[in-house]
Structure formats: C-alpha cells, structure tokens
N, C-alpha and C positions, 0 to 999 in steps of 0.2 A: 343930398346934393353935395354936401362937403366930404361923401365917402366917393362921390363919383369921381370927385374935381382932383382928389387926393390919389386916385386911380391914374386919372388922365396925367397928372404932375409924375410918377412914379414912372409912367409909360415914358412919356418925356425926355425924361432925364437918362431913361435904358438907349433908348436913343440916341441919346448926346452920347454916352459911353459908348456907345458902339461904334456910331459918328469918330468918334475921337481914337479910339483902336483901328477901324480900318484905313483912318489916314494917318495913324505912327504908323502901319504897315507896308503901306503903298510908301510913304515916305522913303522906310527903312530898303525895301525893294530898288525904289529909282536910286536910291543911294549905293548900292550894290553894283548895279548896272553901273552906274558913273563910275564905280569903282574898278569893274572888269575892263568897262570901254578902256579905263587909263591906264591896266597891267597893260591890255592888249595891244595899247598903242606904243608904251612905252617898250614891251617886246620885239613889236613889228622898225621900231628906230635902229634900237638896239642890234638887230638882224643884218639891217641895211648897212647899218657903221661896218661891223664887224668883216663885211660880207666883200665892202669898199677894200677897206683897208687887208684885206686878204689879198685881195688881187693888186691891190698897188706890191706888197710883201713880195708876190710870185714874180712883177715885172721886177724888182731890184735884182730877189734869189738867182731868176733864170736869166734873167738879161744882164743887167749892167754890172752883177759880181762874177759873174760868168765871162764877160768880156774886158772887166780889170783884170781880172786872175791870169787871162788871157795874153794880153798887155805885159802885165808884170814879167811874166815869164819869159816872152820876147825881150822884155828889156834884161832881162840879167842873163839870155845865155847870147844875147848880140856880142860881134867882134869889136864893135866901138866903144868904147870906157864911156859910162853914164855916172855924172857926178854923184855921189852918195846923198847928196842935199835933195836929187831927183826921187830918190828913189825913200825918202824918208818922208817927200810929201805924197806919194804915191800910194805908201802903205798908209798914212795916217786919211786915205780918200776914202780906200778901200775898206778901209776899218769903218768910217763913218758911215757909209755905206750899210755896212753888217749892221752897226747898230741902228740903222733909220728901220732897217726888215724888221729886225728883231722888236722895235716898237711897235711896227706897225700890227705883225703877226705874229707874236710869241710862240717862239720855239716851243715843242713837244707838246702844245695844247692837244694836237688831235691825236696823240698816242697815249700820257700819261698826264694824269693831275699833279704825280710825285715830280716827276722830273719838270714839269711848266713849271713848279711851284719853285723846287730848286734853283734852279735856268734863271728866275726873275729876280729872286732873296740875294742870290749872290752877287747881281746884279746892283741890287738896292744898297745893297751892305757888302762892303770886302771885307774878308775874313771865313772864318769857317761859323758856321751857325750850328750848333745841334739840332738836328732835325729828327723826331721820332715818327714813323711813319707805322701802320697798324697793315702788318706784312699779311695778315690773314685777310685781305680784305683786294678784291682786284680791282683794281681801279680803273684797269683798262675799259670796264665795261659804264662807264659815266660818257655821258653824252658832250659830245665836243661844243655844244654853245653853253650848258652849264659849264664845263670848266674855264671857257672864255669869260663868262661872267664872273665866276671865282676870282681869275687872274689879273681881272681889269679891278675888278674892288680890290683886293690888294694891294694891287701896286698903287693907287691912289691913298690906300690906309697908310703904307709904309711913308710916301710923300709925305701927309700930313702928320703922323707921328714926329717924324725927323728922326729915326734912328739911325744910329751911326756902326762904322765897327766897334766903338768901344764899350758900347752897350750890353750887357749880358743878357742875349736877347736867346728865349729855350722857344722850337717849332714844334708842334704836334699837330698830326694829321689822322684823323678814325675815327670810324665808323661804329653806330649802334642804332640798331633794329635799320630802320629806313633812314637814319638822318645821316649826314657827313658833319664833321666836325674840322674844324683847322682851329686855333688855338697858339697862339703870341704871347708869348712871356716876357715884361722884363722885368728884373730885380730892380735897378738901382736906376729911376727914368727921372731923368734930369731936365725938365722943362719950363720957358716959361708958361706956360698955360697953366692954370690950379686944376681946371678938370677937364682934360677931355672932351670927354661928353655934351660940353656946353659950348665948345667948336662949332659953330654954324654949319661947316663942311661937314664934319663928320655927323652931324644930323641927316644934312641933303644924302650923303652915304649911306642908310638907313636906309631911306624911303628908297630910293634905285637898287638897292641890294632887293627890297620886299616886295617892290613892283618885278623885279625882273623873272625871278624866282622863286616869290616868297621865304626867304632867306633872309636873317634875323643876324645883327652885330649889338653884340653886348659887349661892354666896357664896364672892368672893373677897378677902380685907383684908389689905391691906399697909401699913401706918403709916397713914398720914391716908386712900390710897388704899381706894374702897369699888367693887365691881364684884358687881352680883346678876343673873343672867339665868336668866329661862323659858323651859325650851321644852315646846312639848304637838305631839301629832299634830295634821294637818291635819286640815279635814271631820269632826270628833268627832259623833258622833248618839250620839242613846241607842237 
C-alpha cells in the first residue's frame, strides 16, 4: 500500500511539474505577443507621425517657401524703394519657415544616413564636428523609415545631452556584418547630471529606440569622459 501511495505521490507531483512548465510557457508566449502587439503598435504611431509631418514638410517646401522666394524677389527688383527693416523681417519669415520644414522632415533622410546625420549635428552644434564615416559601406541602400528613426533618436540624444560647440565632441558612423553603428564621443562632458544613464529621458529613449527597430543605446561615463553608440539592423522595412 505504501509502495502504491508513494507511486500515486510521485505521479502527482510529475504533474504539478508539468503543470508548472506548461504555464511558464504559455506565460512566456502571451508575454511575447504583448511584446510584439507593442513593437507593432508603436511602429504603426511611429509611421503615422512621420508620414503627418512629411506632408505638412512638402506643403511649407512647395507652397509657402516657394511663394516667399517668390515675394522676395518681386520685392527687391520693384521700382519702389522697400525699407531695409521690410526686408530683414522678411528674410528672418523665410528662414523660420526653412527651419519649421526642416523640423518637420529632415533634409536628406530619404537619400543618405551621412548627409541627414550631418544636416542635423550641424544643426545641433555650430562649429565643424569630425565626422568619420565608413566610405566602404553604401548607405544609400538603408531603408528611409530606419534612417527617420536614426535621426529622430538623435536629435532627441543631442537635446538631452546639451552639447554645445565647445565640447570635443568626435562622430563615427560603420558598419559591421548586418549591424550599423553611430557612435558620440565626448572628451571633456561637462554636466550637471553624474550619469547619464539614470536620466529618466534617456531611458524612455531606449525602450522607443528597441521597440521601433530593435536598436540598442549604450552609454558609457567615465569622469568628464561621455561615449554613446547605436546600433540597429541593417535594411530595416516594415
């Protein structure tokens, strides 16, 4: 009796183990799925913003800079003398103008990752940055909503950092096997924050870099020393 009962407890308990694996499984599973539902949603946002803000881009580019330019040019070959004070608020429209587009749509994202990247750093920072870029490597063929996503974490990183022109700030951009690398140097980072990394922001910057693309920001700080690099898959489509 007590070899049967010792039987039956043994079955039991295979049971409970079993019990207990197929539902970490299922668990692990619906967890997965919750996981995909949230890349896919947060792609499908993602898409839509991008997709907004392109076409507001094309109505400033084609329309309203198109018909300041327009404007302008009447005003300065007219026979009537136009005060200078006209004509200084005029270009300063024009210009805000350029730069609302260029917010909205970043220049050369849909031709080159080099040049958007340039176009925005310079942007970020005046002055000349050393940029190294990895010439064996064509860039042209990168999918134009991965480099929109590129460009958009960046300019956010750069905000949150606060670098400045006087920062020795070294760029590198390259590739190896399937992955793209960018790569933020600075020597001598002068902030208040002791690390980075424990920025709320640049956490929430993580998770939206990982959901959008599965692309990964590592920060490295060592006394003044600041080193941040991305990397995302190559060829990324939706």
């Amino acid at each position: 009796m007590k070899t049967v009962m010792a039987q039956v407890d043994g079955v039991l308990i295979g049971i409970g183990v079993v019990i207990l694996v197929v539902s970490s499984i299922l668990k692990l599973r619906v967890r997965s799925q919750q996981s995909e539902q949230q890349q896919a949603a947060w792609q499908w946002w993602y898409r839509q913003q991008r997709q907004q803000q392109h076409y507001q881009a094309e109505i400033v580019r084609d329309g309203l800079l198109q018909d300041a330019f327009a404007l302008r040019r009447y005003l300065e070959k007219t026979d009537q003398e136009v005060p200078a004070s006209y004509l200084e608020q005029f270009n300063h429209f024009y210009q805000t103008l350029e730069q609302l587009s260029n917010q909205l749509s970043p220049p050369f994202v849909e031709d080159s990752l080099p040049l958007a990247l340039k176009f925005l750093i310079k942007q970020q920072i005046s002055g000349d940055i050393p940029f190294e870029i990895d010439g064996s490597t064509d860039w042209f063929t990168e999918s134009v909503e991965s480099n929109q996503i590129v460009i958009s974490i960046v300019d956010e990183l750069l905000s949150l950092l606060s670098i400045d022109a006087q920062s020795p700030l070294k760029v590198r951009l390259w590739r190896d096997g399937s992955v793209n690398y960018l790569q933020f140097v600075n020597s001598s980072y002068q902030q208040d924050v002791p690390q980075v990394e424990d920025v709320p922001e640049v956490k929430y910057l993580k998770e939206i870099f990982h959901s959008l693309i599965s692309g990964t920001l590592d920060i490295e700080q060592n006394d003044a020393k600041l080193k941040c690099r991305l990397s995302w898959g190559t060829n990324q489509h939706s």
